[in-house]
C-alpha positions in Angstrom: -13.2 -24.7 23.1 -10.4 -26.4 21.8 -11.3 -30.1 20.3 -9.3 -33.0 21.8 -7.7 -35.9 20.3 -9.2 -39.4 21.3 -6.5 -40.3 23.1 -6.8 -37.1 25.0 -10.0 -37.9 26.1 -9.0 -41.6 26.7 -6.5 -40.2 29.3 -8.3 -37.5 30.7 -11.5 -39.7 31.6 -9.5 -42.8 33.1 -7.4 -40.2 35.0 -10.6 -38.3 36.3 -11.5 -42.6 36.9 -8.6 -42.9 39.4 -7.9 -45.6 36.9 -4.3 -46.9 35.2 -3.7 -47.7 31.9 -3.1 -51.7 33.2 -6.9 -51.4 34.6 -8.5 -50.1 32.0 -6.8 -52.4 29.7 -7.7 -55.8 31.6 -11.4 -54.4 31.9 -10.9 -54.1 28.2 -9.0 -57.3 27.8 -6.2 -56.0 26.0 -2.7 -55.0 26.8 -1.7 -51.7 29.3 0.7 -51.2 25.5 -2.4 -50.6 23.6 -4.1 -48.3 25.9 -0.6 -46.3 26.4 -0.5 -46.3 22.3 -4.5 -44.7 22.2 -3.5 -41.8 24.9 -0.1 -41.1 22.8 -2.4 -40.7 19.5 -0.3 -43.9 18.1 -2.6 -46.0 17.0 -6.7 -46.2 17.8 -9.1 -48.8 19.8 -10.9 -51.0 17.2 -14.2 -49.5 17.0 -16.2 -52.7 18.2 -14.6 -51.5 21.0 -15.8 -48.4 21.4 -18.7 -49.1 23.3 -16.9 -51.4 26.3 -14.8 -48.4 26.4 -17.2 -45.5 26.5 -19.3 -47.5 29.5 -15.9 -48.3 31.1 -14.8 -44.4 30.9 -18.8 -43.3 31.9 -19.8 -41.4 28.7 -21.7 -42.4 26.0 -19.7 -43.4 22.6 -20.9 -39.7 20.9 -19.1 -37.6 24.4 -16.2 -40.2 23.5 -16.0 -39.1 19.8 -16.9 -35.5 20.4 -19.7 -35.7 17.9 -22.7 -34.3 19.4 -21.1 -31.4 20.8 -19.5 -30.5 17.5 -22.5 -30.6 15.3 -24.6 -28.5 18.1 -21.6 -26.0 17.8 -21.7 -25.7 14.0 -25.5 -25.3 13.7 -25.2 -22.8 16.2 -22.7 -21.2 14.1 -24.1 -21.3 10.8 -27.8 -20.2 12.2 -25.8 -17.1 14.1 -24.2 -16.5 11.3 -27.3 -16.6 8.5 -29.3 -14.2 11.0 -26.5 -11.9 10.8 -26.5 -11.7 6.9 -30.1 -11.3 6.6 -29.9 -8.3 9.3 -27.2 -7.0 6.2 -28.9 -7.0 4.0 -31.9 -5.7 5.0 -30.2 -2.7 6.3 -28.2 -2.3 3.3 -31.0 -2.3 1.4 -32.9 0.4 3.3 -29.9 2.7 3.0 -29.4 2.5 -0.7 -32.8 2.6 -1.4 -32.6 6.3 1.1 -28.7 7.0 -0.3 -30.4 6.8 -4.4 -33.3 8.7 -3.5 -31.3 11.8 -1.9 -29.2 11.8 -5.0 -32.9 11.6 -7.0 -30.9 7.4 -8.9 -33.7 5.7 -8.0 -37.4 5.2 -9.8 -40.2 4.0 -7.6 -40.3 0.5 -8.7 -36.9 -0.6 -8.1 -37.1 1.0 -4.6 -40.2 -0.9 -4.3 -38.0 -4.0 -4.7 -34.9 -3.4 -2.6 -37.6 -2.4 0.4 -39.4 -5.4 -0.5 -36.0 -7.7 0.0 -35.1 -5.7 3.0 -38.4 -6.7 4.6 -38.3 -10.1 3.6 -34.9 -10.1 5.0 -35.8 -8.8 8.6 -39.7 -11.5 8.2 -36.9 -14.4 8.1 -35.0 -13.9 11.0 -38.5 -12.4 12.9 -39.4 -16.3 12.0 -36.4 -17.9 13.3 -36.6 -16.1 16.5 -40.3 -17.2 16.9 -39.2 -21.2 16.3 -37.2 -21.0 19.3 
């Protein structure tokens, strides 16, 4: 999902409205110029006004900014991502530890560890999968 510029979303919720830019800006009480500006990306509303113009629109100021959306995106993203990297390692840890003891490179205690990391690996994201 692409993200959209403020004025964007300005224009897309007084259009889905049925409103104009002259009757958004009186409800605003400012001029159908400024309003035209915000949708062309030329210039911003003041953010005191923000709030008039979120209730006006009928979204909350964070659905305005795109804010809330974004951050659940990039959590969701990063957590995916981490879950992935532990699963990697854990695996590459189980086949070096069986790749160095085929070629007989590997003494019991350091294949003790890499298990040991692999596991811990593969105990994190069991974890994670239990919070939610």
């Amino acid at each position: 999902m692409k993200k959209k510029t403020l004025g964007q979303m300005i224009a897309e919720l007084r259009k889905e409205k049925g409103m104009t830019q002259l009757e958004l800006a009186n409800q605003l009480g400012i001029t159908d110029k400024a309003v035209s500006k915000w949708e062309r990306d030329l210039s911003c509303p003041d953010i005191s006004s923000l709030p008039a113009l979120a209730e006006i629109l009928g979204v909350t100021v964070d659905e305005l900014m795109q804010t809330k959306t974004e951050a659940a995106s990039k959590t969701k993203s990063i957590n995916e991502i981490a879950d992935i990297v532990l699963k990697a390692v854990a695996l590459a840890m189980g086949i070096a530890v069986a790749a160095l003891s085929a070629l007989d490179q590997l003494n019991s205690e350091n294949g003790m560890v890499m298990l040991g990391i692999g596991l811990a690996c593969i105990a994190v994201t069991m974890l994670k999968k239990e919070e939610k």
